[in-house]
C-alpha positions in Angstrom: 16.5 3.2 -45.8 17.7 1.0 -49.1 19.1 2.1 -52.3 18.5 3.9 -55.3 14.7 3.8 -56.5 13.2 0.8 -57.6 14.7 -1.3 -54.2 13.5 1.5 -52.3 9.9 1.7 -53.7 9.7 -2.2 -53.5 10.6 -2.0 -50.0 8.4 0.8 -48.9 5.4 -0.6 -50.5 6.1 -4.2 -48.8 7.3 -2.5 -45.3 3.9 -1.5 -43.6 4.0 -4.6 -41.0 4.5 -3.8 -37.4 7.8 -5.4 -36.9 8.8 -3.6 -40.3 7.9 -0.3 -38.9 9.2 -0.9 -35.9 12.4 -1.9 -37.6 12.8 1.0 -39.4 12.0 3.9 -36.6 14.7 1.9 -34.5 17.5 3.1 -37.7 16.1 6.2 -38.1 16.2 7.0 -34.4 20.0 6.2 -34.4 20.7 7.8 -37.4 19.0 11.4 -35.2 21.1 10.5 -32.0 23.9 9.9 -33.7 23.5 12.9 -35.8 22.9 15.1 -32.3 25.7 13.7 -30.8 27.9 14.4 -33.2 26.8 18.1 -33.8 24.6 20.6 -32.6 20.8 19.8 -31.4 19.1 22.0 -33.6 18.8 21.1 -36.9 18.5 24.4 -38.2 22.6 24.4 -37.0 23.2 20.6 -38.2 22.3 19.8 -41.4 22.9 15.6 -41.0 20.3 16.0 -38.0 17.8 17.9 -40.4 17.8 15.3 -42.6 17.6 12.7 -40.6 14.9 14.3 -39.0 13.3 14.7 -42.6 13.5 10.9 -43.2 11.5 9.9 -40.1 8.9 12.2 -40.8 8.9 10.3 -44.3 8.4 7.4 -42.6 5.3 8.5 -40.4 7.5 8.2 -37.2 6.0 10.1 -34.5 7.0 13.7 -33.3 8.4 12.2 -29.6 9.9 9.4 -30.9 11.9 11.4 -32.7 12.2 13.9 -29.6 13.5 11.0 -27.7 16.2 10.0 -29.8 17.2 13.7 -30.0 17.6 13.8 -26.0 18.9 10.3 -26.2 22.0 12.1 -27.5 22.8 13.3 -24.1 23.3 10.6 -22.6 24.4 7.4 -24.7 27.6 8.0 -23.9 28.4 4.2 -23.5 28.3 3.2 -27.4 30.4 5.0 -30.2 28.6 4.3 -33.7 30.8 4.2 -36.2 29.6 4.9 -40.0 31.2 2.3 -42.0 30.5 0.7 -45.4 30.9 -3.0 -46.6 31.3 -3.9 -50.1 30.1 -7.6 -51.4 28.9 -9.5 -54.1 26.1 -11.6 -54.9 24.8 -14.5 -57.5 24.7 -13.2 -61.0 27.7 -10.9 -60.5 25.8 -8.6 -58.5 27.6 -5.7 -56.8 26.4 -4.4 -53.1 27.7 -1.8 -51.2 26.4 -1.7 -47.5 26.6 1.2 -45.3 26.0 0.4 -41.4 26.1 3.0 -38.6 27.6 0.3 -35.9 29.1 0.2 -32.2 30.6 -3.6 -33.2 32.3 -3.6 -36.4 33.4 -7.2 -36.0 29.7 -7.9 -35.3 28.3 -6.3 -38.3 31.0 -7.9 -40.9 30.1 -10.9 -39.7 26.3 -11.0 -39.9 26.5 -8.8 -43.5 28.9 -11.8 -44.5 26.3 -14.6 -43.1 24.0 -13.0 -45.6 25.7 -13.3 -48.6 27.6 -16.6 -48.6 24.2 -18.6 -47.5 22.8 -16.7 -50.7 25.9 -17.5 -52.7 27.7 -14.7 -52.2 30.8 -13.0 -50.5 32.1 -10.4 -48.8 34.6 -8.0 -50.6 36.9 -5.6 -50.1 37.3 -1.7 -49.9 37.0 -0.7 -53.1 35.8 -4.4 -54.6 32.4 -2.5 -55.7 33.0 1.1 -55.4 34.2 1.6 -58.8 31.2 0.3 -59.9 29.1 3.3 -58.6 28.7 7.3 -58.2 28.3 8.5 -55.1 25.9 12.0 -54.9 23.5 13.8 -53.6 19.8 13.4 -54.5 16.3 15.3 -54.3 12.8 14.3 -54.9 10.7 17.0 -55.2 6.7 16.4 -55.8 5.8 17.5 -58.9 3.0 19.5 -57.5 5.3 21.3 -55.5 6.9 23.4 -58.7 6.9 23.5 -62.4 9.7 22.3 -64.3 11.1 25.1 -65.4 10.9 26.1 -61.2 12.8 23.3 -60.4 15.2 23.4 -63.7 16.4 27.4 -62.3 16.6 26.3 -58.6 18.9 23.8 -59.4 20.9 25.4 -61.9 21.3 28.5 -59.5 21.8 26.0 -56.8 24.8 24.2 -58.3 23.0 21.0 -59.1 24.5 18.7 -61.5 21.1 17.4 -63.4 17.9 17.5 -63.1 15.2 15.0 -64.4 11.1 15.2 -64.7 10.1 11.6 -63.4 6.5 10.3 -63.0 5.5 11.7 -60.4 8.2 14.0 -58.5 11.3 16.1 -59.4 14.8 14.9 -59.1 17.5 16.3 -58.9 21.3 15.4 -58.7 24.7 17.1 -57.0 28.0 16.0 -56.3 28.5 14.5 -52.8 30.2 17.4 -51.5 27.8 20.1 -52.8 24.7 18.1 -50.7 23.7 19.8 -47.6 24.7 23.3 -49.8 22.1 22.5 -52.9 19.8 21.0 -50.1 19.5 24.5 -48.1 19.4 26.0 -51.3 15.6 24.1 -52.1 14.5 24.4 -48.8 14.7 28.6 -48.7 11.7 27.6 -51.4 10.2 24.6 -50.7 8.9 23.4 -47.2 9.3 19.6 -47.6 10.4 16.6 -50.2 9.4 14.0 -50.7 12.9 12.5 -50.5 16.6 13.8 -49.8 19.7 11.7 -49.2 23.5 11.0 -49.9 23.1 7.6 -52.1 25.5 5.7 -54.4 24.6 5.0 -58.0 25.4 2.4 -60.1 27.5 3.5 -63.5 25.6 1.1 -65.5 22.6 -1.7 -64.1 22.8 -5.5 -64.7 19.5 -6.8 -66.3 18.2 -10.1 -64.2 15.1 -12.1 -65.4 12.3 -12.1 -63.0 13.6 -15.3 -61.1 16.9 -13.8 -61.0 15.7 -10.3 -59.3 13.5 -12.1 -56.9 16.7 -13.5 -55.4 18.4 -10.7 -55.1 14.8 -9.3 -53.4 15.7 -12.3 -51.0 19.3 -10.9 -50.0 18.4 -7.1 -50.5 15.3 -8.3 -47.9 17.3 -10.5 -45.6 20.3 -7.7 -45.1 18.0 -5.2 -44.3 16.9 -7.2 -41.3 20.1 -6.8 -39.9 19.8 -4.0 -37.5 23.7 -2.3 -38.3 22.1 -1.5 -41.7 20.9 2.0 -42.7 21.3 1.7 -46.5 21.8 -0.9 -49.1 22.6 -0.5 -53.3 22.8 -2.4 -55.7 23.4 -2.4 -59.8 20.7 -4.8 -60.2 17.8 -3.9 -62.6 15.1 -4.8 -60.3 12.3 -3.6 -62.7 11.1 -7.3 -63.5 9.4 -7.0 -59.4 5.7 -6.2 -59.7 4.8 -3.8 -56.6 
């Protein structure tokens, strides 16, 4: 539920608590009603539900949980989540840009700018940090799953924009608008990755010394607490954060 890798891998390897878990199946299960509301039940028919079904199983959350937020669709008729995205700034002329899915936009502001100006931050403006990232599509596939050359001709028949062999999985990268299509295009071959997800990437990273990163750790940490959050990134280098 965070940005781009390294944030991501720091906060699934510290996230196995209770509370954490619990935290996260809470976003998730929004994210699937939400997604049900909005289109058809089946996911087969509504590619946002798919994936956000593909996310919780990710995360280890159970099959009825997830059946329950499904059904919850039907009747939560008394809040209107909004997707909306903040854009802020940090110490070290860090650039955030926070995506919520929210019934209280006032209430979310609020608390995302609490974050930042106890940690010497602000709040910005649409557009402040935008121009500072990419938004696009993004797969991780297991590298057990295909071969490189496999994965190279899927996505080039797919309409992927690049393709990388990482460490240990696939990934590869579309425009925005070409997602859900490049998506169904892997999964006629492939029954499950090990990732998938509309993300916004920073045009170039800011290096931080290890004192640095750990404080942006602290407001990366501290906003994902907040419960309007789905996703946070960053252009901080957080490579100098043992896991």
């Amino acid at each position: 539920m965070a940005g781009h890798s390294h944030w991501a891998g720091i906060k699934h390897k510290k996230g196995r608590a209770d509370k954490e878990r619990s935290k996260i199946f809470s976003k998730l299960s929004r994210e699937i009603t939400v997604s049900a509301k909005l289109g058809d039940k089946d996911p087969d028919m509504n590619p946002r539900l798919r994936t956000a079904i593909q996310a919780a199983k990710q995360a280890n959350m159970p099959k009825d949980n997830i059946s329950r937020a499904i059904n919850k669709s039907e009747t939560s008729d008394d809040k209107n989540y909004e997707n909306l995205r903040y854009e802020g700034f940090g110490p070290f002329n860090v650039a955030f840009i926070i995506e919520t899915l929210t019934d209280n936009k006032n209430r979310s502001a609020s608390s995302i700018r609490t974050v930042l100006q106890k940690n010497g931050g602000r709040l910005g403006e649409t557009g402040s940090t935008t121009h500072l990232f990419y938004n696009c599509g993004v797969l991780h596939i297991d590298n057990s799953k295909c071969s490189e050359e496999e994965i190279f001709e899927l996505a080039s028949n797919a309409g992927a924009k690049d393709c990388f062999n990482l460490n240990k999985y696939h990934e590869v990268i579309c425009e925005k608008e070409d997602f859900y299509k490049v998506k169904s295009q892997f999964e006629n071959k492939l029954d499950s990755f090990q990732y998938s997800g509309i993300e916004w990437r920073s045009l170039s990273y800011l290096d931080l010394n290890k004192e640095q990163s750990e404080k942006v750790l602290q407001i990366l940490e501290a906003l994902e607490e907040l419960d309007d959050v789905q996703n946070i990134y960053t252009n901080a280098n957080l490579k100098n954060i043992k896991l």
